[in-house]
Structures are given as structure tokens and as C-alpha cells.
Backbone as CSV, one residue per row, in Angstrom:
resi,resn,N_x,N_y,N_z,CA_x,CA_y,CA_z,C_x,C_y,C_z
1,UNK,179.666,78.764,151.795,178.503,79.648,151.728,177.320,78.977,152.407
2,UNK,176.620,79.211,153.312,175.729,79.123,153.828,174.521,79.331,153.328
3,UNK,173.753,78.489,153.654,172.221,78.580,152.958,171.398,79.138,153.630
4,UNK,170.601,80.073,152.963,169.270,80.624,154.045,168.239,79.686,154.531
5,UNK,167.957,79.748,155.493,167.048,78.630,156.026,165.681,79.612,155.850
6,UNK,164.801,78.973,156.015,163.374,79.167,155.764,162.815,79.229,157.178
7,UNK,161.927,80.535,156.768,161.633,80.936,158.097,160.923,79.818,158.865
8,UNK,160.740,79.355,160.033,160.111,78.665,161.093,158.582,78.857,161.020
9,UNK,157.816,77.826,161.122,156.503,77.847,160.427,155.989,78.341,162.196
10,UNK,155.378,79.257,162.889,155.230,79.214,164.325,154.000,78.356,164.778
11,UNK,154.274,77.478,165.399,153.259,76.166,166.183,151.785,77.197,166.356
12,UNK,151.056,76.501,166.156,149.159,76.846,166.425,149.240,76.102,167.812
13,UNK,148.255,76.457,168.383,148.556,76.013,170.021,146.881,75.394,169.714
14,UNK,147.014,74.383,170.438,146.228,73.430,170.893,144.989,73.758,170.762
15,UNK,143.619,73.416,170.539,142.293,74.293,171.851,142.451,73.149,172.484
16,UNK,141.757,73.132,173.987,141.855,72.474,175.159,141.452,71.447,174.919
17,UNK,141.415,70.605,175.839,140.644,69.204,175.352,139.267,69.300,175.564
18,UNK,138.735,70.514,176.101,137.321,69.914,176.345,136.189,70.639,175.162
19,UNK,137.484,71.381,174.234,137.220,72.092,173.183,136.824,71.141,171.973
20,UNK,138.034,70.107,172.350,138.332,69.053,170.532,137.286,67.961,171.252
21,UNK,136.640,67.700,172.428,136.093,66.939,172.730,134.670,66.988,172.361
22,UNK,134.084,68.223,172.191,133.093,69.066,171.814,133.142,68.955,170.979
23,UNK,134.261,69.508,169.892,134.001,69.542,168.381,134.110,68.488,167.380
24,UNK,134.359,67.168,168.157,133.918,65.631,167.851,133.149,65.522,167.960
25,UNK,132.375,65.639,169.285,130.628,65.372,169.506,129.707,66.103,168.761
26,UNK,130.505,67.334,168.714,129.124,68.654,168.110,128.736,67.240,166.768
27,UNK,130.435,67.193,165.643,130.195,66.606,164.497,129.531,65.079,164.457
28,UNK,129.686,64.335,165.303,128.792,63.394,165.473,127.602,63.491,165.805
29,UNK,126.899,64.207,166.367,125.638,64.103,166.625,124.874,65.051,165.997
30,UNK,125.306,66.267,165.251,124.836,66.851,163.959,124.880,65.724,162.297
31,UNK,126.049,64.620,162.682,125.833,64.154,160.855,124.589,62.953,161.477
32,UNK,124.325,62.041,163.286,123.406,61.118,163.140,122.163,62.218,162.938
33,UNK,121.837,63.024,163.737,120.538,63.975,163.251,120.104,64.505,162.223
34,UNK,120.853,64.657,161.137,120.977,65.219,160.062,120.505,64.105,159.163
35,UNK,121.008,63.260,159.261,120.482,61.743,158.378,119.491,60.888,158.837
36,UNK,119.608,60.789,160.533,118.527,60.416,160.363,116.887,61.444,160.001
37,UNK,117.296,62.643,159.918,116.092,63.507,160.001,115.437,63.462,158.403
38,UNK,116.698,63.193,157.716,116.411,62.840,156.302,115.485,61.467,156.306
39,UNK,116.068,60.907,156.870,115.257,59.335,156.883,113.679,59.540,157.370
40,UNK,113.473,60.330,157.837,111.828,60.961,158.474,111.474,61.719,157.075
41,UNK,112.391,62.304,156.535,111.697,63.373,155.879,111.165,62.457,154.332
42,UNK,112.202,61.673,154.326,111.970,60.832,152.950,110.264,59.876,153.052
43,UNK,110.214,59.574,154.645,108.435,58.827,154.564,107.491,59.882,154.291
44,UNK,107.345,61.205,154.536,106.317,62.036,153.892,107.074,63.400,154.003
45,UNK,107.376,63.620,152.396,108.698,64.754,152.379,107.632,66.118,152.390
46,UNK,108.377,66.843,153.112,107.493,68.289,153.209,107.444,68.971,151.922
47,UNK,107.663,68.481,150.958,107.418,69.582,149.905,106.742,68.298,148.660
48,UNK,105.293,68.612,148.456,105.077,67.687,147.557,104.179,66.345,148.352
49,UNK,104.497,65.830,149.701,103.482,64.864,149.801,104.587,63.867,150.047
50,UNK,103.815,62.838,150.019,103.950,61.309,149.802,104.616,60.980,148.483
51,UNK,104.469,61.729,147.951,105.035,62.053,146.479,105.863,62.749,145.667
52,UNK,106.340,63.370,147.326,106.758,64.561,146.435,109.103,64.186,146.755
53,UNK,109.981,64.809,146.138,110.703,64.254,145.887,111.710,64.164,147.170
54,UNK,112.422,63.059,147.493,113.314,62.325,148.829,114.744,62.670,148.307
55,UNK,115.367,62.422,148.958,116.726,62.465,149.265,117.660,61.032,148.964
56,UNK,118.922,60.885,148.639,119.044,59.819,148.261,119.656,59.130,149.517
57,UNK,118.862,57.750,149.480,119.370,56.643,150.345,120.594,56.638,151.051
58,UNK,121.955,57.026,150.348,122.891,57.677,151.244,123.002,58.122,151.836
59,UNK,122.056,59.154,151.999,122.279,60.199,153.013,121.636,59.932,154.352
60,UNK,120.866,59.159,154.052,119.956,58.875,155.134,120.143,57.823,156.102
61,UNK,119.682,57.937,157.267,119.825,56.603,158.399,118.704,56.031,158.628
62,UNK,118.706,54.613,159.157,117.850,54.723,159.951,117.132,53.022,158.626
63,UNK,117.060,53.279,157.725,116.389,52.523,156.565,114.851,52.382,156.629
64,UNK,114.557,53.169,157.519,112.856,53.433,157.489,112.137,54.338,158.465
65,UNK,110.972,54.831,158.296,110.344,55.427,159.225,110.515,55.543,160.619
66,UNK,110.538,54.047,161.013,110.576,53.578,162.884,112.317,53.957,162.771
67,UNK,112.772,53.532,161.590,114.586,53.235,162.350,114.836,54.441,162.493
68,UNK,114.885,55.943,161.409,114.815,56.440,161.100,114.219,57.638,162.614
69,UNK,113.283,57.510,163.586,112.981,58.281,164.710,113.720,58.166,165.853
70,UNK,113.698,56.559,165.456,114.872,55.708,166.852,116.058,57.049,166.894
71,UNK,116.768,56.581,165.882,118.404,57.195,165.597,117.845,59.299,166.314
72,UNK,117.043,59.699,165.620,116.758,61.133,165.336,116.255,61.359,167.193
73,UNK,115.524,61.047,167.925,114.657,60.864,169.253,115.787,60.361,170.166
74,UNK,116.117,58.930,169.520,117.822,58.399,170.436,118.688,59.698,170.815
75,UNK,119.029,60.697,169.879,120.019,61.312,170.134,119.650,63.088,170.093
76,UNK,118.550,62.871,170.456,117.796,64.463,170.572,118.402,65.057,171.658
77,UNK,118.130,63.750,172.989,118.409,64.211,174.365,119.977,64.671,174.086
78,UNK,120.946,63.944,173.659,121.987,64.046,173.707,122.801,65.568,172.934
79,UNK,121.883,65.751,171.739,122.333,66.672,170.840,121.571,68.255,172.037
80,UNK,120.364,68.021,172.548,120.406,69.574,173.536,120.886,69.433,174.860
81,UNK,121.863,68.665,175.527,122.517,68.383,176.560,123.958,69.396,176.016
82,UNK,124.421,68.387,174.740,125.588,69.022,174.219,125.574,70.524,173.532
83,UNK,124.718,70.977,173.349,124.449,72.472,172.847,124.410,73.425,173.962
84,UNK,123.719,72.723,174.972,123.385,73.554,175.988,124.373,73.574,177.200
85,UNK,125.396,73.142,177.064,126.504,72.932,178.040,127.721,73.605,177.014
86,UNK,127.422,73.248,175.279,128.766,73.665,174.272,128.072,75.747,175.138
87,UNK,127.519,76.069,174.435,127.178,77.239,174.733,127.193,78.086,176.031
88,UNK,126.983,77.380,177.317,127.280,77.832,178.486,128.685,77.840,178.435
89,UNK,129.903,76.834,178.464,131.223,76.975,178.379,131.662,78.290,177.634
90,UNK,131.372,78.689,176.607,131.154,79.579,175.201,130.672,80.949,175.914
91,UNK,129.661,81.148,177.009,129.449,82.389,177.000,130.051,82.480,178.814
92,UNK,130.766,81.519,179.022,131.079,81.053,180.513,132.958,81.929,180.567
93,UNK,133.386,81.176,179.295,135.066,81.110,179.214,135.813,81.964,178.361
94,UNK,134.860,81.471,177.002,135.265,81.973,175.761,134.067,83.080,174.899
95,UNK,134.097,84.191,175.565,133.077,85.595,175.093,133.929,85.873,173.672
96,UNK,135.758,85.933,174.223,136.016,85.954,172.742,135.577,85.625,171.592
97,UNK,135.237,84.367,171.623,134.716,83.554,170.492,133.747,83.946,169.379
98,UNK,132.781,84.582,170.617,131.440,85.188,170.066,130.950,86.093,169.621
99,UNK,130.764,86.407,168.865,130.377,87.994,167.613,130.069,88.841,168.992
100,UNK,130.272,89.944,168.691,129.852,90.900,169.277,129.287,92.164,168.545
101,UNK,129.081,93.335,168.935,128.677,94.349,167.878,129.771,94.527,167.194
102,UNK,130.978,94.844,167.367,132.043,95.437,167.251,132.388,94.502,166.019
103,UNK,131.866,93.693,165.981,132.215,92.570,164.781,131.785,93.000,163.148
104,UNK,130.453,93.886,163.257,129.970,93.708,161.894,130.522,95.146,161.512
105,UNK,130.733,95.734,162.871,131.316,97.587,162.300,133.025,96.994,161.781
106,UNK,133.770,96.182,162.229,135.349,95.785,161.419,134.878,95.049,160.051
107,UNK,133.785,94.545,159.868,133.605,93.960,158.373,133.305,94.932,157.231
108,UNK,132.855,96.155,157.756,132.236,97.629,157.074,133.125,98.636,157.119
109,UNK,134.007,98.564,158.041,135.383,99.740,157.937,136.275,99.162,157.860
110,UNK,136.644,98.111,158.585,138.596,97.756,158.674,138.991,97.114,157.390
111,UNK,139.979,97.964,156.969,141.197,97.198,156.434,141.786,96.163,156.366
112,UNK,141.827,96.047,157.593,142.857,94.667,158.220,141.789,93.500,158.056
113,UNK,142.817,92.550,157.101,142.046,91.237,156.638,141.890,90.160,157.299
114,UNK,142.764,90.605,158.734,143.237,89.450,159.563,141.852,89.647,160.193
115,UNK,141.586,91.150,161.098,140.426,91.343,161.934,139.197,90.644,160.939
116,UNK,139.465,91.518,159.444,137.691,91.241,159.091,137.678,89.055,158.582
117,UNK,138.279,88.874,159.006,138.508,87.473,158.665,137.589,87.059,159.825
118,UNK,138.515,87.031,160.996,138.013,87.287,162.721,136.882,87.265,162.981
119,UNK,136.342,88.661,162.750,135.156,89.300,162.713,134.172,88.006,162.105
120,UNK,134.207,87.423,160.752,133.397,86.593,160.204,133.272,85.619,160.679
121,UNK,134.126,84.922,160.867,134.367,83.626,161.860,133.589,83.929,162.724
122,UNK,133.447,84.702,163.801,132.616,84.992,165.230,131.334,85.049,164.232
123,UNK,130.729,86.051,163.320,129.127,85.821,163.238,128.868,84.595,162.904
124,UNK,129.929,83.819,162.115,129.307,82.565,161.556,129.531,81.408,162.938
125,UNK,129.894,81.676,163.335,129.921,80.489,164.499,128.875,80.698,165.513
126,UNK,128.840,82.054,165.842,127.450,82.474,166.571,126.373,82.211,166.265
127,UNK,126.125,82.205,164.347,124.500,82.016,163.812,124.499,80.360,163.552
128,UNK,125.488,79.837,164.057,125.854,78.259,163.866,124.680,77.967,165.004
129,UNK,125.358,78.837,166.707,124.400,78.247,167.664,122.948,78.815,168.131
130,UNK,122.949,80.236,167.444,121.909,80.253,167.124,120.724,79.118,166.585
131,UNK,121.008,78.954,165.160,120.888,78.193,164.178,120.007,76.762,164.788
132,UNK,121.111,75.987,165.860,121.117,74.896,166.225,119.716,74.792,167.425
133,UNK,119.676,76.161,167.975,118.710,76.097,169.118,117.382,76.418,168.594
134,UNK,117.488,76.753,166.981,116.198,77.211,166.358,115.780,76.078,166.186
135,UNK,116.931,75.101,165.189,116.196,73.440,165.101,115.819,72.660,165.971
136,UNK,116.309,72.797,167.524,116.331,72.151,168.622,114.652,72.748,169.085
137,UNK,114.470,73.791,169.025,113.083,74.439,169.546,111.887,74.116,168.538
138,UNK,112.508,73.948,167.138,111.335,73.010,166.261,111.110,72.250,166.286
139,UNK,112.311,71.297,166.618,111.933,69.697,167.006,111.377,69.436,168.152
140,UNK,111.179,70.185,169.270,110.706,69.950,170.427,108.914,70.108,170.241
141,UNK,108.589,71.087,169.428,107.537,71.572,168.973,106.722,70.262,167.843
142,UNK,107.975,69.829,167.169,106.964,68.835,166.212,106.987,67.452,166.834
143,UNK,107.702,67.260,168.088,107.904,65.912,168.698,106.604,65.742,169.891
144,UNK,106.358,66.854,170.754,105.696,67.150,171.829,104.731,68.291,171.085
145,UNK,103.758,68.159,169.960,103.032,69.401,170.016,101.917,69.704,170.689
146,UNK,101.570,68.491,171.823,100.555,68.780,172.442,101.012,70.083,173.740
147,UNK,102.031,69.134,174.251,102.961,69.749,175.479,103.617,71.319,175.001
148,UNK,103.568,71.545,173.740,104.494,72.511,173.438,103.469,73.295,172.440
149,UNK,102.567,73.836,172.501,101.553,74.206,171.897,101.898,75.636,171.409
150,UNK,102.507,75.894,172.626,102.759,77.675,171.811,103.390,78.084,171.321
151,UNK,104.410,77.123,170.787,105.604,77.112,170.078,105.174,76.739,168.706
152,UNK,104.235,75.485,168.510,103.641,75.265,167.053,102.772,76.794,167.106
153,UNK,102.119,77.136,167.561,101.569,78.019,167.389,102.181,79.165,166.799
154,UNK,103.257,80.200,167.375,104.381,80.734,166.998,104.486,80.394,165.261
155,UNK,104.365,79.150,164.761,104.265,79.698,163.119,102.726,79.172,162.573
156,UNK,101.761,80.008,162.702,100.325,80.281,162.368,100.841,81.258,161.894
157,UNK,101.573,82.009,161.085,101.518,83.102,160.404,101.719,82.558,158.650
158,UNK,102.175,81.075,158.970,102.240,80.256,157.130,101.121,80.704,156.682
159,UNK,99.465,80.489,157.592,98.454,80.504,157.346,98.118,81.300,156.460
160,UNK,98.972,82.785,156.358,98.728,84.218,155.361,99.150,83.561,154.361
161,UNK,99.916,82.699,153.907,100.209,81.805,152.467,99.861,80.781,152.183
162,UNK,98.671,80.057,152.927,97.761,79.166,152.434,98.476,78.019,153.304
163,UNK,99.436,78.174,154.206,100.411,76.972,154.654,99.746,76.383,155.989
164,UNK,99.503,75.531,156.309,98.974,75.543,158.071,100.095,75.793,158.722
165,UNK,100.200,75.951,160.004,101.053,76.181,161.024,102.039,74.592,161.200
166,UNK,101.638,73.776,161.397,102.008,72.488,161.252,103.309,72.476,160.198
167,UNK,102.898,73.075,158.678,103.432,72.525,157.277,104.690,73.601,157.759
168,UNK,104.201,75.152,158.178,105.165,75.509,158.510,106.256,75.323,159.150
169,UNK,106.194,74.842,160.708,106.623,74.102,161.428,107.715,73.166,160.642
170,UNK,106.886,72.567,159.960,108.287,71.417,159.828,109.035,71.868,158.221
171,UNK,108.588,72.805,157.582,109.592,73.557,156.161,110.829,74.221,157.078
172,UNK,110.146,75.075,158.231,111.042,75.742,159.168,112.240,74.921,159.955
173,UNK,112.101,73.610,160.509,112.692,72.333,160.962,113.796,71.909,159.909
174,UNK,112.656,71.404,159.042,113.592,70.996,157.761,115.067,71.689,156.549
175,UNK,114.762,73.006,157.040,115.325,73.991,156.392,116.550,74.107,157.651
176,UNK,116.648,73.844,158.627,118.073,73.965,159.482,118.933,72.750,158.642
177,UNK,118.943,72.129,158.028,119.620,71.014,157.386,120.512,71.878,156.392
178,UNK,120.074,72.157,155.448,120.850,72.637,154.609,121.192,74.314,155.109
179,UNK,120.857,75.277,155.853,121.481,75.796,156.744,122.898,75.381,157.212
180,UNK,122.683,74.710,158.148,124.058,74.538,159.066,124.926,73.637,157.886
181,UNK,124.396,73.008,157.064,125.498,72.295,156.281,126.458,73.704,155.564
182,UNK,125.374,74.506,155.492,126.147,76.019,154.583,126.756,76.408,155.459
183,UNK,126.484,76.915,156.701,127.162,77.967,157.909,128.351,77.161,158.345
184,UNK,128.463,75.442,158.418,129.585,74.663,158.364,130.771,74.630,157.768
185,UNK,129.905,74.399,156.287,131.339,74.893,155.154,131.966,76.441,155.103
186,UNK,131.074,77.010,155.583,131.810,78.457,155.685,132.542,78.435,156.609
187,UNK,132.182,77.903,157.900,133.041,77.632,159.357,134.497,77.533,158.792
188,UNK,134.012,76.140,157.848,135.440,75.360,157.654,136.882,76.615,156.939
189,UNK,136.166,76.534,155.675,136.675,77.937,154.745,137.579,78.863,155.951
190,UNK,136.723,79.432,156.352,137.263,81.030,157.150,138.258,80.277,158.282
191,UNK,137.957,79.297,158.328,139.447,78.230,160.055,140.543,78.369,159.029
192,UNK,140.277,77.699,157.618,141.222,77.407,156.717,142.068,78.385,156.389
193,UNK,141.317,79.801,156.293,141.966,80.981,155.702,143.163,81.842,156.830
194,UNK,142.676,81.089,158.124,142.700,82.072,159.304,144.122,81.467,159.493
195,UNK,144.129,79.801,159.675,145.302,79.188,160.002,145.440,77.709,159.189
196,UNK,145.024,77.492,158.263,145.237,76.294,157.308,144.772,74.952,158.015
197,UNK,145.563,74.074,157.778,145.025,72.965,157.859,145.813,72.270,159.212
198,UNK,146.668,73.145,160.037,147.147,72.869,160.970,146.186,73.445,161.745
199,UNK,145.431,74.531,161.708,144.304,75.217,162.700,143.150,74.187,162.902
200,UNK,142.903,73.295,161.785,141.949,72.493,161.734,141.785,71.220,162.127
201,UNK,143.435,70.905,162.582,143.706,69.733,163.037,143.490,70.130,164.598
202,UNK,143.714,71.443,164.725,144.520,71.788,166.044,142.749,71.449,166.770
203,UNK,141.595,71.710,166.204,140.542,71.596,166.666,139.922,70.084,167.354
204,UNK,140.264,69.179,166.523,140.044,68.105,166.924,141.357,67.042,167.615
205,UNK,142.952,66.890,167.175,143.681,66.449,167.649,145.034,67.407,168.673
């Protein structure tokens, strides 16, 4: 008597290399920016002052103010080189990738769990680079605000809540942190659901 064999698990195909090459760099130079930005935020935290409450030492790079800009300024150039080349490839190769309208009408009608899975994946990866060029355009604004004036300017509307444009500026900056850490873990989730943990390998190896 012969045994039933178990169906054949079918191979996930690769993304390219210049895909997993990207999605190493994206993750390296989002966790040094991310910590070291903490390490800035911990010398005068935007909420509260000089006083008001930091982040724990773990999380952070840099072990002070100066180290702390080095790491964040070191790798600014590098982090909108890589956004701005990840995204040209992205709207160059892969349109698939990217939400389209057609995306939020399959999350509101379709059935099919595979599409509205799909569908989510594309907005959340889209408001990922969104996301990234919002923090990239704040930091340019709180690094250069002489040179970049109309961009700090752009939030003078805190002012209607007692906030200066400045305080705004950097709540607005500061707030892409725990953002993309959320729009990340969701990334992760919906890869996981779509194709497990072989889809997730398939990204980086």
C-alpha cells in the first residue's frame, strides 16, 4: 500500500537582487536614523522640555548630543539617495507594487482575501514611502531652516494651538518614528499572511 505523499510546498521566487539589496539598506539606514534621532531627541525631548520624558538608552545611538547628529547627518545623505533611487526603480519597473485606486475599491467590495490582502500590502507600502519623504522633507527643514524657510514655514498653522511653527516642525519629524515602526510591522504581518516566512526570506536572501 502506498502512502499519500503531501502535496509539494510550490517555491516563492526570488525578488531580484537589487530588490534584497534595497531591502537591507532601506533596514539599515532606517534602524541608524531612527536611534540616532532618538539620541537628539533625548538632549531636549519635544514634549515637556529639558525635562520632559526620553527614551531608554537602548534605543538610542550615538551616547550624546554631538554623537548622536554625527550618526543622524552621517547618514541623511545616504538615507535620501536610497529613497530616492528605492522609489524611482518602484515607479520605473515595479507600478505593480504600488497602490493604485483600484486598491481601496477591492478592500470595500472583494471577497477574495487573496486580492484584499494585495490590495493592503500596496497602501501600506506606498504610505511607507510616502511616510519616509515626509520625514526626509522635515529633516531637511529642521537641519537647513535658514535655506529651507518655506518649508518651516508650511507648519505656522501649530500657531492656532499655541505651538510655534518650529515646536511643530519637529512633533511632526518626531512622530515619523513611531509611524513607520507601525506601517513596518504591518508591512511585516500582511508579507507573512501573503506567503509566510519563506516570502520573507525570499526578500532579503
Amino acid at each position: 500500500m502506498t502512502e499519500a505523499r503531501a502535496p509539494a510546498t510550490p517555491p516563492i521566487r526570488h525578488s531580484p537582487i537589487w530588490t534584497r539589496a534595497f531591502h537591507s539598506l532601506n533596514l539599515l539606514v532606517l534602524l541608524v536614523m531612527a536611534a540616532s534621532g532618538l539620541q537628539i531627541y533625548n538632549a531636549n525631548p519635544v514634549f515637556g522640555g529639558r525635562g520632559g520624558a526620553t527614551v531608554p538608552e537602548l534605543l538610542a545611538l550615538g551616547g550624546w548630543l554631538a554623537g548622536g547628529r554625527d550618526w543622524h547627518f552621517g547618514f541623511m545623505g545616504l538615507y535620501a539617495l536610497n529613497l530616492g533611487v528605492w522609489i524611482a526603480l518602484l515607479i520605473g519597473q515595479r507600478r505593480r507594487r504600488l497602490a493604485d485606486t483600484g486598491d481601496l475599491g477591492t478592500l470595500k467590495v472583494s471577497q477574495n482575501r487573496a486580492k484584499r490582502r494585495l490590495s493592503a500590502h500596496r497602501l501600506v507600502y506606498t504610505l511607507m514611502l510616502i511616510l519616509l519623504a515626509f520625514g526626509l522633507i522635515t529633516g531637511l527643514a529642521m537641519y537647513k531652516p535658514a535655506q529651507f524657510w518655506w518649508l518651516s514655514g508650511l507648519f505656522s498653522f501649530g500657531e492656532a494651538f499655541g505651538a510655534t511653527s518650529w515646536q511643530t516642525l519637529r512633533v511632526a519629524h518626531f512622530a515619523t518614528i513611531p509611524a513607520i515602526a507601525l506601517l513596518m510591522l504591518t508591512h511585516v504581518v500582511l508579507s507573512w499572511r501573503i506567503g509566510g516566512l519563506r516570502l520573507l526570506r525570499s526578500m532579503f536572501a
